[in-house]
PDBQT receptor file of N, H, CA, C and O in Angstrom, charges set to zero:
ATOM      1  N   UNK A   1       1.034   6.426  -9.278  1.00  0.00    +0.000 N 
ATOM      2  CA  UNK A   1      -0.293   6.826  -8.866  1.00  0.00    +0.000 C 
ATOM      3  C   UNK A   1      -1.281   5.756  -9.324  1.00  0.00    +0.000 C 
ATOM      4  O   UNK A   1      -1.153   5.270 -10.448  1.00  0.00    +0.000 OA
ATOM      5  N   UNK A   2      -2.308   5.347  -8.467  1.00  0.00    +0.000 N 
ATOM      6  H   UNK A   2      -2.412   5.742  -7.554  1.00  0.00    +0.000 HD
ATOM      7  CA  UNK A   2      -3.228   4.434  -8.624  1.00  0.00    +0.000 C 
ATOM      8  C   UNK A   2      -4.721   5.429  -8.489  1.00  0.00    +0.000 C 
ATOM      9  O   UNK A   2      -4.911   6.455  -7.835  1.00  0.00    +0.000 OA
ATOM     10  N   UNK A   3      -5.385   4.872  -9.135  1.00  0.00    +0.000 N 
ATOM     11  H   UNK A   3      -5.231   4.039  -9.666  1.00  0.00    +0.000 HD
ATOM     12  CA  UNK A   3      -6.524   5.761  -9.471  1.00  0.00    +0.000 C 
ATOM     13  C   UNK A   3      -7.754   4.126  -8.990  1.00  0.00    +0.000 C 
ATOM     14  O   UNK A   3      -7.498   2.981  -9.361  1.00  0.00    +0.000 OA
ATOM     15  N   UNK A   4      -8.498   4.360  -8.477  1.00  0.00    +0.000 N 
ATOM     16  H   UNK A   4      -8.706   5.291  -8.175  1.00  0.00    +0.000 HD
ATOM     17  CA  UNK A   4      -9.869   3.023  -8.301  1.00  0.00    +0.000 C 
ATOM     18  C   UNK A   4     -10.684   4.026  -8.382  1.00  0.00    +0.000 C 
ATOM     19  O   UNK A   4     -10.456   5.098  -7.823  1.00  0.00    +0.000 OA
ATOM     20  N   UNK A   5     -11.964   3.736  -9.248  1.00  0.00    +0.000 N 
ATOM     21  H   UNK A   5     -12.149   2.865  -9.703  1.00  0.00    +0.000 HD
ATOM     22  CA  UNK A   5     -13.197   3.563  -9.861  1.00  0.00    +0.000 C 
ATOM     23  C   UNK A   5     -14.092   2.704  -8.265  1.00  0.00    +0.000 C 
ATOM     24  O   UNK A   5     -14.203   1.478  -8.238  1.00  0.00    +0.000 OA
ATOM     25  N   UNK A   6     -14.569   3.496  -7.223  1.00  0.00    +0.000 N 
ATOM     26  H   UNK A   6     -14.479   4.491  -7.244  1.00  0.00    +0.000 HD
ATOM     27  CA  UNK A   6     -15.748   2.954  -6.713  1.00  0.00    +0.000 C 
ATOM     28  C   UNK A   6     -16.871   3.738  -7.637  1.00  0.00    +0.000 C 
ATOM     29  O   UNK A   6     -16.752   4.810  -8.229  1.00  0.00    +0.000 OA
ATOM     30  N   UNK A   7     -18.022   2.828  -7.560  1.00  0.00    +0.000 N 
ATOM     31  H   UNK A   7     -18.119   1.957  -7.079  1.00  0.00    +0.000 HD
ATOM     32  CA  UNK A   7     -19.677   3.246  -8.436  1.00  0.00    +0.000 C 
ATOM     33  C   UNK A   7     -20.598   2.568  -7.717  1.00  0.00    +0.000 C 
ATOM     34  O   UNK A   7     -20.683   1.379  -7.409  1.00  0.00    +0.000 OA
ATOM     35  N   UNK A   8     -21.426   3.726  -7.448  1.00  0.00    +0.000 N 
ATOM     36  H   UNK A   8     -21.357   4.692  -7.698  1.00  0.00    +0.000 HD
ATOM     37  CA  UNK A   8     -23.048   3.109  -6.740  1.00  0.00    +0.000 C 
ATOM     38  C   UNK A   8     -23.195   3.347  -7.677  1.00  0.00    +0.000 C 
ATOM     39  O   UNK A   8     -22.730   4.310  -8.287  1.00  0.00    +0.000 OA
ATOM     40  N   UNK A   9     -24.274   2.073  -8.252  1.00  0.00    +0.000 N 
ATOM     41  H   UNK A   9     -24.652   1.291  -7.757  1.00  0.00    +0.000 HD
ATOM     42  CA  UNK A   9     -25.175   1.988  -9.164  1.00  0.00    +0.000 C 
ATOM     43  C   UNK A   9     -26.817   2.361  -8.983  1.00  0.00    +0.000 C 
ATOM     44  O   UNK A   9     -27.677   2.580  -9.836  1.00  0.00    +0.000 OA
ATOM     45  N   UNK A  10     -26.884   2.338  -7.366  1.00  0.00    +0.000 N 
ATOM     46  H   UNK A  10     -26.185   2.161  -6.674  1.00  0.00    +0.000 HD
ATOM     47  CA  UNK A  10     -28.074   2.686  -7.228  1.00  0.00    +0.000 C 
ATOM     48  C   UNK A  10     -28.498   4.467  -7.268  1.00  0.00    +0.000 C 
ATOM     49  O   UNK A  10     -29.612   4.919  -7.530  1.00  0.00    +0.000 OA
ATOM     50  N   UNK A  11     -27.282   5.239  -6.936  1.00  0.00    +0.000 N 
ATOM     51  H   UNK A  11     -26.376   4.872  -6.724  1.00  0.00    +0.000 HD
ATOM     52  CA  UNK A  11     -27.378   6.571  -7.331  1.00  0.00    +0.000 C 
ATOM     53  C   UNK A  11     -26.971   6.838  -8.336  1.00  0.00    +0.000 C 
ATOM     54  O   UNK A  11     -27.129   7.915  -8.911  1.00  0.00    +0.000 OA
ATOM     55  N   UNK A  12     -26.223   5.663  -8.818  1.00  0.00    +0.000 N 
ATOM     56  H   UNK A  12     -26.095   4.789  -8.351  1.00  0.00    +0.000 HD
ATOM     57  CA  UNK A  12     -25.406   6.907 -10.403  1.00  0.00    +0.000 C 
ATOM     58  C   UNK A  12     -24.093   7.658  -9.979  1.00  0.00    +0.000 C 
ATOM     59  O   UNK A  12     -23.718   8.741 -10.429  1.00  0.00    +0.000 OA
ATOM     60  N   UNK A  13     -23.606   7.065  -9.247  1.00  0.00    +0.000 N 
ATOM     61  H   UNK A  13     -23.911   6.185  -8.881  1.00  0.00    +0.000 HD
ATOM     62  CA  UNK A  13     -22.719   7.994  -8.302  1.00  0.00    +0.000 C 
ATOM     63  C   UNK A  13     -21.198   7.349  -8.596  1.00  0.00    +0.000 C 
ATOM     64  O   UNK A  13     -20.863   6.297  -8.051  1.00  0.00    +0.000 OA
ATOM     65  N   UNK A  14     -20.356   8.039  -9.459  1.00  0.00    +0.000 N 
ATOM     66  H   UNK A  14     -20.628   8.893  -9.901  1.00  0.00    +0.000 HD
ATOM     67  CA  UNK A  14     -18.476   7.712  -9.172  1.00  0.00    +0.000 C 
ATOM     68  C   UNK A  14     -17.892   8.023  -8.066  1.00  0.00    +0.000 C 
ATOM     69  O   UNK A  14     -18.122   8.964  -7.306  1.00  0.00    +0.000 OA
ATOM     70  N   UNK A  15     -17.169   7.244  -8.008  1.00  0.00    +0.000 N 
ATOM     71  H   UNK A  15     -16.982   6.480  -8.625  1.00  0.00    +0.000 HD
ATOM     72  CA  UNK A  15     -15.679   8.180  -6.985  1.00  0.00    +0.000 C 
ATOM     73  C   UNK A  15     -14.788   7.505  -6.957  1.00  0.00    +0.000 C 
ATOM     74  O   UNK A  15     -14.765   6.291  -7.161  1.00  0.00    +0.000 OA
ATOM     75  N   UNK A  16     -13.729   8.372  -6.640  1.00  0.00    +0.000 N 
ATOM     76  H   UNK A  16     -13.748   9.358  -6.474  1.00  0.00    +0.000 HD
ATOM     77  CA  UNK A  16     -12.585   8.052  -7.236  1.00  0.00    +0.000 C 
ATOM     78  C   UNK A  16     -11.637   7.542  -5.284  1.00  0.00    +0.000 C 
ATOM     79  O   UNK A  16     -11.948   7.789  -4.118  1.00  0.00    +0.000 OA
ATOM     80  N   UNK A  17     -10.769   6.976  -5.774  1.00  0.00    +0.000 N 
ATOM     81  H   UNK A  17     -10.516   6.776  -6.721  1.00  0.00    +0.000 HD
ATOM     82  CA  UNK A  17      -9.481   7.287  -4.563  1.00  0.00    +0.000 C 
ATOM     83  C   UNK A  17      -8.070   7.335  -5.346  1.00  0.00    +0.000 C 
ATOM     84  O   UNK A  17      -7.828   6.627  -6.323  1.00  0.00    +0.000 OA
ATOM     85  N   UNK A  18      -7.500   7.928  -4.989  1.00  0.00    +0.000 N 
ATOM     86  H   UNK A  18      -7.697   8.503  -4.195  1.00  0.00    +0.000 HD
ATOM     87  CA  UNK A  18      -6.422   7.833  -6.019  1.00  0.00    +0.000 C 
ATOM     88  C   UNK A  18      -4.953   7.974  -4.744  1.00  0.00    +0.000 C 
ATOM     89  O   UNK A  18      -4.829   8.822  -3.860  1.00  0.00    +0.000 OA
ATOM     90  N   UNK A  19      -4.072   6.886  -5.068  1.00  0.00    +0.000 N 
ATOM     91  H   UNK A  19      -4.173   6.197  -5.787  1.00  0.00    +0.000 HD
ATOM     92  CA  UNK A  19      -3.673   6.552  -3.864  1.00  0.00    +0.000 C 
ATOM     93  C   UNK A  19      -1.696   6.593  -5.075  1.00  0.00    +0.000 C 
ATOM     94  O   UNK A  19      -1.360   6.533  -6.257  1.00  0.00    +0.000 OA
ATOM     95  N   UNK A  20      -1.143   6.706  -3.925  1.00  0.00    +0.000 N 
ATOM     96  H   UNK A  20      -1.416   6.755  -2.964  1.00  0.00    +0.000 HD
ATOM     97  CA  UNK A  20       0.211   6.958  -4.044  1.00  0.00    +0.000 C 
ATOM     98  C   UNK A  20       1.199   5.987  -3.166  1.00  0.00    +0.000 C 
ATOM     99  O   UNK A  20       2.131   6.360  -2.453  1.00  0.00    +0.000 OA
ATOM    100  N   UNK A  21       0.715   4.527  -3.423  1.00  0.00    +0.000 N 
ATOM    101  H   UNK A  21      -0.042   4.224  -4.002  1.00  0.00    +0.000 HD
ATOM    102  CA  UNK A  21       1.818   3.667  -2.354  1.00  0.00    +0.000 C 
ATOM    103  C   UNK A  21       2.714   3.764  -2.136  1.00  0.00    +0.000 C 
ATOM    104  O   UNK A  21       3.069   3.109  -1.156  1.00  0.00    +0.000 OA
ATOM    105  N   UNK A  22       3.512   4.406  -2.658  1.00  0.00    +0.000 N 
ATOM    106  H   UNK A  22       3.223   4.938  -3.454  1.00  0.00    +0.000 HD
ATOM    107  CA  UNK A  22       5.028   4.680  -2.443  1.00  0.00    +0.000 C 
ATOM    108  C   UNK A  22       5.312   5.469  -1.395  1.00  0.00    +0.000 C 
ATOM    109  O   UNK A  22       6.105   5.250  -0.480  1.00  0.00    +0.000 OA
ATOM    110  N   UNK A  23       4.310   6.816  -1.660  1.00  0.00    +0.000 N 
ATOM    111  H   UNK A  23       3.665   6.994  -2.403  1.00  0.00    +0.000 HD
ATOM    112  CA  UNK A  23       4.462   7.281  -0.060  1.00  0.00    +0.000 C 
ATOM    113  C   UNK A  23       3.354   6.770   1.112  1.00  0.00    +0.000 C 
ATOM    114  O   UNK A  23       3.630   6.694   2.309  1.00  0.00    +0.000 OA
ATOM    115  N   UNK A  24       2.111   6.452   0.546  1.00  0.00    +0.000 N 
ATOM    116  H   UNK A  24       1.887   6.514  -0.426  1.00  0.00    +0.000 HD
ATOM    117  CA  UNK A  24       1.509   5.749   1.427  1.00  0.00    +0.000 C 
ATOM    118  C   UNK A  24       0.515   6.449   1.762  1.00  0.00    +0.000 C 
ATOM    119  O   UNK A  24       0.037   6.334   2.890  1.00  0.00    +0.000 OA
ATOM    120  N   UNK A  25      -0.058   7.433   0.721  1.00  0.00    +0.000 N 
ATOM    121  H   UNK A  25       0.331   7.527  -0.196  1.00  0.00    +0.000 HD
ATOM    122  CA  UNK A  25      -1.032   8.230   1.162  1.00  0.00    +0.000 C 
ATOM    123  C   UNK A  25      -2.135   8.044  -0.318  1.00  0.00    +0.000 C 
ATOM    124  O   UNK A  25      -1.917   7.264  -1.246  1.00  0.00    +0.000 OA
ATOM    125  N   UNK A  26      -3.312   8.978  -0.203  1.00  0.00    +0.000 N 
ATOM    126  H   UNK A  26      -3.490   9.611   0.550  1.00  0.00    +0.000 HD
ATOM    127  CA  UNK A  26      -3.969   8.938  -0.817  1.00  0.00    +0.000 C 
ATOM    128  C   UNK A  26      -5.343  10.418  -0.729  1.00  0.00    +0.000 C 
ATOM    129  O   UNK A  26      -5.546  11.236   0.168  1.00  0.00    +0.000 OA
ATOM    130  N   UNK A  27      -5.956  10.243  -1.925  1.00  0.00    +0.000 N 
ATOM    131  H   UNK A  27      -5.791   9.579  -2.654  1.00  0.00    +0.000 HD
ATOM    132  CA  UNK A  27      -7.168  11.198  -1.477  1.00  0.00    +0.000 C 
ATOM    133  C   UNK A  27      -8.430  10.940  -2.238  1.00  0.00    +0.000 C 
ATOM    134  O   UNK A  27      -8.178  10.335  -3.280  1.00  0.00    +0.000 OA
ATOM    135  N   UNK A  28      -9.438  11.140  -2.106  1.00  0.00    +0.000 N 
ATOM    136  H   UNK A  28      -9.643  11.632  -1.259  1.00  0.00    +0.000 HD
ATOM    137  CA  UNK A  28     -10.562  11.210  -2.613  1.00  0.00    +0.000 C 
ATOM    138  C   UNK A  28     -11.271  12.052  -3.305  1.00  0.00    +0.000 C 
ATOM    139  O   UNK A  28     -11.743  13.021  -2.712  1.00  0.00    +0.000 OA
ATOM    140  N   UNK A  29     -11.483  11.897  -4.565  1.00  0.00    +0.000 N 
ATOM    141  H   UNK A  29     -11.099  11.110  -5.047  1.00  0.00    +0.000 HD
ATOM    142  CA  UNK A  29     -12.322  12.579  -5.275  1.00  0.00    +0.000 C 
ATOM    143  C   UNK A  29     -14.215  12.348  -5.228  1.00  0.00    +0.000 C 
ATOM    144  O   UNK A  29     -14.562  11.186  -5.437  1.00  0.00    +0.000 OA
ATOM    145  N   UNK A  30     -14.816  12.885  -5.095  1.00  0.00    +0.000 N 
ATOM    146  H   UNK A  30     -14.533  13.830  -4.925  1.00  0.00    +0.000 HD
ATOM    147  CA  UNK A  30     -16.403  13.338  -4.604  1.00  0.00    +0.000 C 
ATOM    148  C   UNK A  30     -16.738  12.347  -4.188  1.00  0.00    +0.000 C 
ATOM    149  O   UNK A  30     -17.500  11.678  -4.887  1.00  0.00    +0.000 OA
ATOM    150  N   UNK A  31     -16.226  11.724  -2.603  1.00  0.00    +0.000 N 
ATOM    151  H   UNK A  31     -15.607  12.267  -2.035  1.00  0.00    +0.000 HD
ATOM    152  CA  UNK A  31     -16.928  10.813  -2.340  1.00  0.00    +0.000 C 
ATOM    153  C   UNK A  31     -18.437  10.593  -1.585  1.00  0.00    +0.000 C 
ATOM    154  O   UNK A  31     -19.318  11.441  -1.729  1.00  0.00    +0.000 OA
ATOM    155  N   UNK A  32     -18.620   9.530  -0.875  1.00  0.00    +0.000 N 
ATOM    156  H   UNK A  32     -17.905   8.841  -0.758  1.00  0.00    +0.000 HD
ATOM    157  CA  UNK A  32     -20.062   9.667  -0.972  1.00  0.00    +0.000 C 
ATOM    158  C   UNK A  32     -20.268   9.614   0.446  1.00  0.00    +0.000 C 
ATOM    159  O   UNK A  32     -19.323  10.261   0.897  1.00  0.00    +0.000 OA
ATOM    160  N   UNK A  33     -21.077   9.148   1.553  1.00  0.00    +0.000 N 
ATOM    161  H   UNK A  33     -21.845   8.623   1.186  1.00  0.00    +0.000 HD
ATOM    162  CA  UNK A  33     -21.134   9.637   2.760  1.00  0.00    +0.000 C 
ATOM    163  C   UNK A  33     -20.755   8.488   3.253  1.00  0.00    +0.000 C 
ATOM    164  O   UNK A  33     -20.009   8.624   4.222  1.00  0.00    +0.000 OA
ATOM    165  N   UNK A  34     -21.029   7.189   2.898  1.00  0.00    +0.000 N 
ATOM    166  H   UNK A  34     -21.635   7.079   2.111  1.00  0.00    +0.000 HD
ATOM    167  CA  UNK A  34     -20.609   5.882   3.304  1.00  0.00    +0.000 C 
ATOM    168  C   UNK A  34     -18.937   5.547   3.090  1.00  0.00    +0.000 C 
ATOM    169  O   UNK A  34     -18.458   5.473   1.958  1.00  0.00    +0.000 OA
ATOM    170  N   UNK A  35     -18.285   5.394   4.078  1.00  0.00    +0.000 N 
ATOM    171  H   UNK A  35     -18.674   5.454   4.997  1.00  0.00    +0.000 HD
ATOM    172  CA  UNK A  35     -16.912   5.608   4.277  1.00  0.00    +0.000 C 
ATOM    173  C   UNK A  35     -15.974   3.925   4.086  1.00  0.00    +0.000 C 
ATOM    174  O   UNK A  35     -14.887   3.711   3.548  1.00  0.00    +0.000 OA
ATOM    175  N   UNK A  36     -17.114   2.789   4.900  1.00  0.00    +0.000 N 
ATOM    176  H   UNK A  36     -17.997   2.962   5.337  1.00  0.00    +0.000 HD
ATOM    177  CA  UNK A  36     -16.330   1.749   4.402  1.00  0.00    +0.000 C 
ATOM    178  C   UNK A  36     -15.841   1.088   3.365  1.00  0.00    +0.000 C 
ATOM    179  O   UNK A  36     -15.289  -0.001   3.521  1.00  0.00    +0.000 OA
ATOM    180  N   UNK A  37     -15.989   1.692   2.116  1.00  0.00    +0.000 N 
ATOM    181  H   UNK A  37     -16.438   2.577   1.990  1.00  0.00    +0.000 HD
ATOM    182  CA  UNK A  37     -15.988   0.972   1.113  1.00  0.00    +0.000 C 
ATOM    183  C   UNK A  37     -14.284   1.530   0.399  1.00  0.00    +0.000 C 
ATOM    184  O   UNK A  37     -13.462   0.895  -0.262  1.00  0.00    +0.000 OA
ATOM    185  N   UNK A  38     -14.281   2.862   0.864  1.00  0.00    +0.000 N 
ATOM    186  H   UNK A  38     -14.949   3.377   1.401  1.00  0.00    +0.000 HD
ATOM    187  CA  UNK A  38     -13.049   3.815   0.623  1.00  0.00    +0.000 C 
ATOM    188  C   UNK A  38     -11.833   3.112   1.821  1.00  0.00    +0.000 C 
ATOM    189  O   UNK A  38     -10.687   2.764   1.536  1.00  0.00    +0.000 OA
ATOM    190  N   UNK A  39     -12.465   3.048   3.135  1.00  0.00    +0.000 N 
ATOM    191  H   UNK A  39     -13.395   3.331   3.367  1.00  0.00    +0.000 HD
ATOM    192  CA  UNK A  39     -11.156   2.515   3.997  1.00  0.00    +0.000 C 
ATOM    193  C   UNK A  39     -11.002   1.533   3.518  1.00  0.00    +0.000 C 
ATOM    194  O   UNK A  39      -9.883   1.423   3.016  1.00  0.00    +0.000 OA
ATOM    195  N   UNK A  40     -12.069   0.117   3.351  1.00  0.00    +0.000 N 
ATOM    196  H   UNK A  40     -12.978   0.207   3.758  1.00  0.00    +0.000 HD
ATOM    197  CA  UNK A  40     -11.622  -1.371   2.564  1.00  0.00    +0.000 C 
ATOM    198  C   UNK A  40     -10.112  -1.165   1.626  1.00  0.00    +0.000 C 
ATOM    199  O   UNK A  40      -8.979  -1.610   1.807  1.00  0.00    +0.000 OA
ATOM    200  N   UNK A  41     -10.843  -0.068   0.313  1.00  0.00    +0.000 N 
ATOM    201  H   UNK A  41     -11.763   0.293   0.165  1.00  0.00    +0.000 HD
ATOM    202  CA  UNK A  41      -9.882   0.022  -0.746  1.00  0.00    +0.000 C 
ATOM    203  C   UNK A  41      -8.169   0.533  -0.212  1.00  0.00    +0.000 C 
ATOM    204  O   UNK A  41      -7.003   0.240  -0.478  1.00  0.00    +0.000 OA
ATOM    205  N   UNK A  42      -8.903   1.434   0.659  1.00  0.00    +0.000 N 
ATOM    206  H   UNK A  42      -9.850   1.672   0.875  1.00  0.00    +0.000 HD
ATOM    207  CA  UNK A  42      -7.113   2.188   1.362  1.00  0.00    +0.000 C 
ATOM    208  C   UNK A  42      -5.966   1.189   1.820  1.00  0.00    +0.000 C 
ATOM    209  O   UNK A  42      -4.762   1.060   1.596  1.00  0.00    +0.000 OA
ATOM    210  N   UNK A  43      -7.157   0.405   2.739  1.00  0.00    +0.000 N 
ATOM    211  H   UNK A  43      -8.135   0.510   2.921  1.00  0.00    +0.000 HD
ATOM    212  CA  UNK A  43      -6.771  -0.620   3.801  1.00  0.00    +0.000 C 
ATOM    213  C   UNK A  43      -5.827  -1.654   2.636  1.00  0.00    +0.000 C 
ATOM    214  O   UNK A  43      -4.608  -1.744   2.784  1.00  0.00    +0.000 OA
ATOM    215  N   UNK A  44      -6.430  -2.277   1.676  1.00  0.00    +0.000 N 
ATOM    216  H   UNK A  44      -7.420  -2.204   1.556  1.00  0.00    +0.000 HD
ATOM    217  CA  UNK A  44      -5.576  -2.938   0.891  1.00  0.00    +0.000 C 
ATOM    218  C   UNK A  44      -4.631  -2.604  -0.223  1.00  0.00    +0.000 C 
ATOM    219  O   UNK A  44      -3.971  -3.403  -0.887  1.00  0.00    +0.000 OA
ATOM    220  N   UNK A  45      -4.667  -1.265  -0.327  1.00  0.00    +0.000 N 
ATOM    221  H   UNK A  45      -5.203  -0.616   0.212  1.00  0.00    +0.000 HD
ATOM    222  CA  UNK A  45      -3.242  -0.786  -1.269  1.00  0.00    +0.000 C 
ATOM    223  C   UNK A  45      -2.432  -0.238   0.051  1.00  0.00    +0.000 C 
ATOM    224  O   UNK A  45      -1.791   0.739  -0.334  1.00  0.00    +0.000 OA
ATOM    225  N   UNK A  46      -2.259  -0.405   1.083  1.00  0.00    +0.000 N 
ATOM    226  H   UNK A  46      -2.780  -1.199   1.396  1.00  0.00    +0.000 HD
ATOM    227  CA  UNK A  46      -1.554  -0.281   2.346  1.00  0.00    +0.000 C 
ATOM    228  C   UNK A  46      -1.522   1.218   2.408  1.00  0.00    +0.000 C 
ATOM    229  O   UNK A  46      -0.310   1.432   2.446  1.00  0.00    +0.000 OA
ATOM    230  N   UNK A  47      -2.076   2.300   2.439  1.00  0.00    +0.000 N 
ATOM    231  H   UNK A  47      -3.060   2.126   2.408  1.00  0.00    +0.000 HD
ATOM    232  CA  UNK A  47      -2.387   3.847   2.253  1.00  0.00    +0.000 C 
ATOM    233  C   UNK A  47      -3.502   4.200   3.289  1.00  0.00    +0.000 C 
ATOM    234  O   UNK A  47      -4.386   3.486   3.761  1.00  0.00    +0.000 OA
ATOM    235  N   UNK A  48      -3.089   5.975   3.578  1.00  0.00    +0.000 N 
ATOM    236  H   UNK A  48      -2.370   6.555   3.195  1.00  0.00    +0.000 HD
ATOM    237  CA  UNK A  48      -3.921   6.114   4.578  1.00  0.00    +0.000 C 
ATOM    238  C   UNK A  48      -4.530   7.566   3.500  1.00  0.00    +0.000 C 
ATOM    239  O   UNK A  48      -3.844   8.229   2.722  1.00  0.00    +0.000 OA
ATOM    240  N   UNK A  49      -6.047   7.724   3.813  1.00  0.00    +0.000 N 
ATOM    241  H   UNK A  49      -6.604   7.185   4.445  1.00  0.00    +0.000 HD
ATOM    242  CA  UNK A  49      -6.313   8.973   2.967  1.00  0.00    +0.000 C 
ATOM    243  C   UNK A  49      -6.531   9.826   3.931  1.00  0.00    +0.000 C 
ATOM    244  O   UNK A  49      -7.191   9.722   4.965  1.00  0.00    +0.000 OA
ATOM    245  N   UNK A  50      -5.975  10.591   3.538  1.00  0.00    +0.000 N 
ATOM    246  H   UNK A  50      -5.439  10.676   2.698  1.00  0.00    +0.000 HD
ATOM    247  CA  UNK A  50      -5.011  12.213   4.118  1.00  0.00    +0.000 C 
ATOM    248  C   UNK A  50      -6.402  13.585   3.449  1.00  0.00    +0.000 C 
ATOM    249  O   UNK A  50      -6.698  14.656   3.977  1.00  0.00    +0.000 OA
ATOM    250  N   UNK A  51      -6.877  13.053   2.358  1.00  0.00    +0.000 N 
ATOM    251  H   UNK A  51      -6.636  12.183   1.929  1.00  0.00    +0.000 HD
ATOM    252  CA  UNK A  51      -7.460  14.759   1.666  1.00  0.00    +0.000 C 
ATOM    253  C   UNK A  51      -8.987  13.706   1.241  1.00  0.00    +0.000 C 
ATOM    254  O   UNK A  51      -9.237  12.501   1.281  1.00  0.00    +0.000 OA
ATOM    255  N   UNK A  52      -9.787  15.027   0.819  1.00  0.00    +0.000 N 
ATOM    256  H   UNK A  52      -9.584  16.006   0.786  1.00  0.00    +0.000 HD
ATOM    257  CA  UNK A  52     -11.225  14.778   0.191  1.00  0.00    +0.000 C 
ATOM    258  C   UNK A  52     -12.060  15.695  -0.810  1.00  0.00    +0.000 C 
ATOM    259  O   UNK A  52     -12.886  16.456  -0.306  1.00  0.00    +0.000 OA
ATOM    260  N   UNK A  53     -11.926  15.678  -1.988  1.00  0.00    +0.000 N 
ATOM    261  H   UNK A  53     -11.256  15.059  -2.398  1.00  0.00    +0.000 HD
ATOM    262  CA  UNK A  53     -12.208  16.761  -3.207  1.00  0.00    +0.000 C 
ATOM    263  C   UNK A  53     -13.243  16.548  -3.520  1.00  0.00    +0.000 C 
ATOM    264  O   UNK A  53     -13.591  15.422  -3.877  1.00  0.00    +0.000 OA
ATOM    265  N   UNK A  54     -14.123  17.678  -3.473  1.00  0.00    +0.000 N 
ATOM    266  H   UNK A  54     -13.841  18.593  -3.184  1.00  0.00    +0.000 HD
ATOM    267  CA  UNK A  54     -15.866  17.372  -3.990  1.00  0.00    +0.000 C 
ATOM    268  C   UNK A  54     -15.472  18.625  -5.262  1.00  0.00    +0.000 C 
ATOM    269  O   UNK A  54     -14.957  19.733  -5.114  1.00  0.00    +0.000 OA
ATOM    270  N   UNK A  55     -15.960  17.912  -6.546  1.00  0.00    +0.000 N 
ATOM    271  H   UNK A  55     -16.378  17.012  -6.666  1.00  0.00    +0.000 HD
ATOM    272  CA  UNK A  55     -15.875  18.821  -7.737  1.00  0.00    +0.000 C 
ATOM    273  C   UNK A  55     -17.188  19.077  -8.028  1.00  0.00    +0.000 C 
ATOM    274  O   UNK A  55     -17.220  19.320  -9.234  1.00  0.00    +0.000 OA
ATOM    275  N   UNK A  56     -18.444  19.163  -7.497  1.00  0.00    +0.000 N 
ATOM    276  H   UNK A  56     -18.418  18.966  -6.517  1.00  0.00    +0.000 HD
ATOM    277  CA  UNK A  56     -19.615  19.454  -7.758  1.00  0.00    +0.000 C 
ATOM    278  C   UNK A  56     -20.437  19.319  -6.399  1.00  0.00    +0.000 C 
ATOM    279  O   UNK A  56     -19.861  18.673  -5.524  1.00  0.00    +0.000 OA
ATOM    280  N   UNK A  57     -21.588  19.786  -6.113  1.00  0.00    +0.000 N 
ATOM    281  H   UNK A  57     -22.057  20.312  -6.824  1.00  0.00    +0.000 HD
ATOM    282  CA  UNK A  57     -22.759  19.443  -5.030  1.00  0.00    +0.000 C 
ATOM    283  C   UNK A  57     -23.830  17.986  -5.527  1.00  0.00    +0.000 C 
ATOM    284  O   UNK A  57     -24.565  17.831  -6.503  1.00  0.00    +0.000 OA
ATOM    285  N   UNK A  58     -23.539  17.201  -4.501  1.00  0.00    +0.000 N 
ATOM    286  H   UNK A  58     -22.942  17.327  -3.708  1.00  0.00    +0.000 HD
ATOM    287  CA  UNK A  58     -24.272  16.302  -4.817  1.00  0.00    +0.000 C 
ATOM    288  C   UNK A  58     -25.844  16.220  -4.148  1.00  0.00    +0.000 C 
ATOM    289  O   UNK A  58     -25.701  16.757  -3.050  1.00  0.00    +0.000 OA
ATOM    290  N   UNK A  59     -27.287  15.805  -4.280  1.00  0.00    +0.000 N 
ATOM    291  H   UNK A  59     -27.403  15.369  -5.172  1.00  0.00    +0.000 HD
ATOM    292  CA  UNK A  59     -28.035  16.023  -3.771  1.00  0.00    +0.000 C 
ATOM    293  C   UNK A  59     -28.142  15.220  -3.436  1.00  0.00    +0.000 C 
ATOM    294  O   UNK A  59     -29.363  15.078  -3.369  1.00  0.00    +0.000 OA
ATOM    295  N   UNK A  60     -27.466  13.963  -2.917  1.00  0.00    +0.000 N 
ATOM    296  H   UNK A  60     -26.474  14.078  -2.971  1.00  0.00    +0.000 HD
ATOM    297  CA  UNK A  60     -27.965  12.524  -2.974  1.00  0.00    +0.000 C 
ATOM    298  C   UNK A  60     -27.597  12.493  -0.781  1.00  0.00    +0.000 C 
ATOM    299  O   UNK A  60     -27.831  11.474  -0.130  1.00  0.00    +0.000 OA
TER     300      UNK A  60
């Protein structure tokens, strides 16, 4: 299991992808509405993300 740390700094904002190359999948923990930055990361650990986990409401 691979875990990446994306961070806007301009909101204050984590998120996670946490990706499983072996089978080739992955999912997201509270991500944010802007999507390219998550496919970039997918795109280069060769993984497709399958799920999307929001552990809180964000107001942003």
């Amino acid at each position: 299991m691979l875990i990446e740390q994306l961070f806007d700094t301009g909101l204050g904002h984590a998120s996670y992808l946490c990706a499983d190359p072996d089978a080739g999948v992955a999912f997201l923990v509270d991500p944010d509405r802007h999507i390219d930055a998550y496919l970039s990361v997918a795109s280069r650990l060769g993984v497709l993300v399958t799920h999307s986990f929001e552990t809180h409401i964000h107001n942003d």
